[in-house]
C-alpha positions as CSV (number, residue, x, y, z in Angstrom):
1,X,26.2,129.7,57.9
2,X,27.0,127.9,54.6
3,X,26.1,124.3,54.2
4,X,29.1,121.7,53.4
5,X,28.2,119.2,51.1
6,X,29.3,115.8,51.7
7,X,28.8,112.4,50.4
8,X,27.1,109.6,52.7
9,X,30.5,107.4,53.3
10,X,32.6,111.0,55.0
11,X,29.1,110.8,57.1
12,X,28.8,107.6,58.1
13,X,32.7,107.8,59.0
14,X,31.8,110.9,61.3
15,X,29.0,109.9,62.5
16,X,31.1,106.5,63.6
17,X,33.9,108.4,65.1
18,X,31.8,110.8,67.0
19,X,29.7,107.9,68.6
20,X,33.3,106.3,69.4
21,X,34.5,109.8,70.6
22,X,31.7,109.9,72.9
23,X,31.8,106.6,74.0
24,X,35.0,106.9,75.6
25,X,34.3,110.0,77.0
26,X,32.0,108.5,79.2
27,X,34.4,105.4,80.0
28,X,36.8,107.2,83.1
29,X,39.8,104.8,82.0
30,X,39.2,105.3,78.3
31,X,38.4,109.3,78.7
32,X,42.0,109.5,80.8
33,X,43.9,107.9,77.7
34,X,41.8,110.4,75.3
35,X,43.1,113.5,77.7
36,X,46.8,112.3,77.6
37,X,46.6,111.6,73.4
38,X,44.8,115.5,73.4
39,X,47.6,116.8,75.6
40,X,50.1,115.5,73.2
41,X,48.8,116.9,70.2
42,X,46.7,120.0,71.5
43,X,47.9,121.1,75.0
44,X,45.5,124.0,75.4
45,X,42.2,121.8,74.9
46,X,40.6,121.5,78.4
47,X,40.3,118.0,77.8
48,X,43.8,117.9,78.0
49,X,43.9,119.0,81.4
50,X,42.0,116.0,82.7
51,X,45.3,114.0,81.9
52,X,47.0,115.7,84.8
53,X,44.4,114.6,87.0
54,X,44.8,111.4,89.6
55,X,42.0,109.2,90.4
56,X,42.1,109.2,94.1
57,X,41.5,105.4,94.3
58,X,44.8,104.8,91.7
59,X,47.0,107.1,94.2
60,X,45.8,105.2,96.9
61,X,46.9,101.9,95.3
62,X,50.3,103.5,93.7
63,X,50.8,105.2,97.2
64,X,50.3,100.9,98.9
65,X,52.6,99.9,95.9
66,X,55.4,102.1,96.5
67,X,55.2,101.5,100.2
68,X,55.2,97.3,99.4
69,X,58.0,97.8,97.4
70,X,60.1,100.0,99.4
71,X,59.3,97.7,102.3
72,X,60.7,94.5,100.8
73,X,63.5,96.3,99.6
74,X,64.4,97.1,103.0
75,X,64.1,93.5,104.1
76,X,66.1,92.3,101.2
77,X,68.8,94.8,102.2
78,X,68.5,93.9,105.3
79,X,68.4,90.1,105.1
80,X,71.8,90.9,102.8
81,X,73.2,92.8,105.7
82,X,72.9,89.8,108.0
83,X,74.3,87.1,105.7
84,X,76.8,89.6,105.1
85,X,78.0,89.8,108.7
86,X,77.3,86.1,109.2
87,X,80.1,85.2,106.4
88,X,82.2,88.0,107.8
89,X,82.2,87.0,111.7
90,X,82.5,83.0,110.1
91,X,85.8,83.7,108.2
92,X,86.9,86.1,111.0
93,X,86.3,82.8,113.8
94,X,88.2,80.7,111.5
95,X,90.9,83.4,111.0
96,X,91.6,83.6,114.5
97,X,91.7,79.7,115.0
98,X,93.9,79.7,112.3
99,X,96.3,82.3,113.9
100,X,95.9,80.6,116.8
101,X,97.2,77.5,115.5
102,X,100.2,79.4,113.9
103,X,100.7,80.6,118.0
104,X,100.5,76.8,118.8
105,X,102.9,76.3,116.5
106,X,105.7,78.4,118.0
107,X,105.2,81.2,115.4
108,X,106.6,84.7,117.0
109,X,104.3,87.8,116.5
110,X,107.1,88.7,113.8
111,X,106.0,86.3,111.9
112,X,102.4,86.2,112.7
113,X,102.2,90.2,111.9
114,X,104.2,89.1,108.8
115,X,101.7,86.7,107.8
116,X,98.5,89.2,108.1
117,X,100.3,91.6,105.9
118,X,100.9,88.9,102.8
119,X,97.0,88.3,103.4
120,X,96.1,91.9,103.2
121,X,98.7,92.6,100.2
122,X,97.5,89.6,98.4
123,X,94.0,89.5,99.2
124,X,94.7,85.9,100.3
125,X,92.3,84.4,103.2
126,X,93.2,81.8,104.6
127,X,95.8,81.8,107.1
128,X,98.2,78.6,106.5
129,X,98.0,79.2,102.9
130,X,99.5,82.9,103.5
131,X,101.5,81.2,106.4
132,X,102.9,78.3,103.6
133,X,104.0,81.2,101.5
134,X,105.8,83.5,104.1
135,X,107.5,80.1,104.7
136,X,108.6,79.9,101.3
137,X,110.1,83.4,101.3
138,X,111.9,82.9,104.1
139,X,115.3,81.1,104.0
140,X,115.8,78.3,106.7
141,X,118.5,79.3,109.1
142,X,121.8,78.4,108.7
143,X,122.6,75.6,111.8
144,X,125.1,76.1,114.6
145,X,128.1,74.5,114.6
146,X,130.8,74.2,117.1
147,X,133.9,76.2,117.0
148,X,136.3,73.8,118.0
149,X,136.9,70.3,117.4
150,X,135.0,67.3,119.8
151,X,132.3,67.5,121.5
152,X,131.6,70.5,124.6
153,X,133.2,68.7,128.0
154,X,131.8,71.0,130.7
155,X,133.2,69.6,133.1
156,X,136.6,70.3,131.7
157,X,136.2,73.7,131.5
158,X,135.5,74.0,135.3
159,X,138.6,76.0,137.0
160,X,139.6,74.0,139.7
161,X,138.5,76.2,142.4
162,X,134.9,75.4,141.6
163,X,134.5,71.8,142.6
164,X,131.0,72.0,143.5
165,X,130.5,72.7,140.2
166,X,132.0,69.9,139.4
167,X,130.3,67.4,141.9
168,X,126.8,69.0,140.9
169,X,127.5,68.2,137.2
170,X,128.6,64.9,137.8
171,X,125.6,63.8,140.0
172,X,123.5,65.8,137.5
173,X,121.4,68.3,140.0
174,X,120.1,65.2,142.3
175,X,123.5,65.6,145.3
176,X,121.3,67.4,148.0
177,X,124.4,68.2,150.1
178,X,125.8,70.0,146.9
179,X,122.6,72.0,146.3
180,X,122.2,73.1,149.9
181,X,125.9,74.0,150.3
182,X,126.1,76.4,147.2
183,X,122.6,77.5,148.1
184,X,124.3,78.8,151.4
185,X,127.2,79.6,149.8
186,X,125.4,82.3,147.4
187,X,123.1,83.5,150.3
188,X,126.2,84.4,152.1
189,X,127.7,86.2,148.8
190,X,124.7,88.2,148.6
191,X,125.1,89.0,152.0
192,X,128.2,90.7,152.0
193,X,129.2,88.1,155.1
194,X,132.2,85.7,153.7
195,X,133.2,82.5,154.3
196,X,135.5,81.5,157.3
């Protein structure tokens, strides 16, 4: 084989880089960074081959990692889950007390169905403040007012025949003999048997 001549600093540099080559060939975690640089730049060494290979003892502790993680991602998830359905089931409760207070209030289902649907289209939640604006859209009703002119006599309007009526009115509901005898008198009507 022909001899190479080279001067003494291109062999001192050689001589360096091959004792640093194979010092990290005998370190494992500098020898699996070597592999992985020769697999980039020459994929058929079989040093390069090493890079594809796992330490058993770093699988084990990626393999505990993953599992940590995937664990306390399921307790965060979970933990979100319950103050999730704690906030729901708390704003459903005061939902339904404040519906019921619109049911206190004398509202009709009408208007309490009317009330859920502004909430739903508006996104609104709470229920007097979609209950304060159905209000708002709905005009007041217009008062009634007598037809004629006075004040109502009821008595007045009485035809004559009925002067139980009459004597009922005028003791207002406390005449016993009244009550029983019109009592009777309707018992008989429904009867069929008629007065003699």
């Amino acid at each position: 084989m022909p001899q190479v001549e080279i001067d003494e600093a291109d062999l001192l540099r050689y001589k360096r880089q091959e004792g640093l080559l194979a010092t990290a060939l005998k370190n494992p975690s500098a020898r699996k960074k070597l592999a992985e640089a020769v697999k980039v730049v020459s994929p058929e060494d079989p040093l390069a081959k090493e890079a594809d290979v796992v330490d058993p003892a770093e699988k084990r502790f990626s393999d505990m990692e993953k599992a940590l993680a995937d664990e306390r991602a399921a307790r965060e998830a979970d933990k979100a889950e319950r103050e999730r359905n704690e906030k729901l089931g708390s704003l459903q409760a005061q939902q339904e007390k404040g519906f019921q207070a619109l049911r206190d209030q004398k509202w009709t289902p009408e208007g309490i169905e009317k009330v859920k649907k502004v909430m739903e289209e508006k996104g609104i939640l709470d229920v007097e403040i979609a209950a304060n604006w159905v209000e708002s859209q709905t005009p007041p009703q217009n008062p009634i007012t007598p037809a004629g002119s006075g004040a109502w006599s009821f008595v007045d309007t009485i035809p004559d025949g009925d002067s139980d009526i009459k004597k009922l009115i005028e003791s207002k509901g406390e005449d016993n003999n009244v009550i029983h005898k019109m009592s009777s008198d309707a018992l008989m009507e429904i009867r069929g048997v008629s007065r003699r």
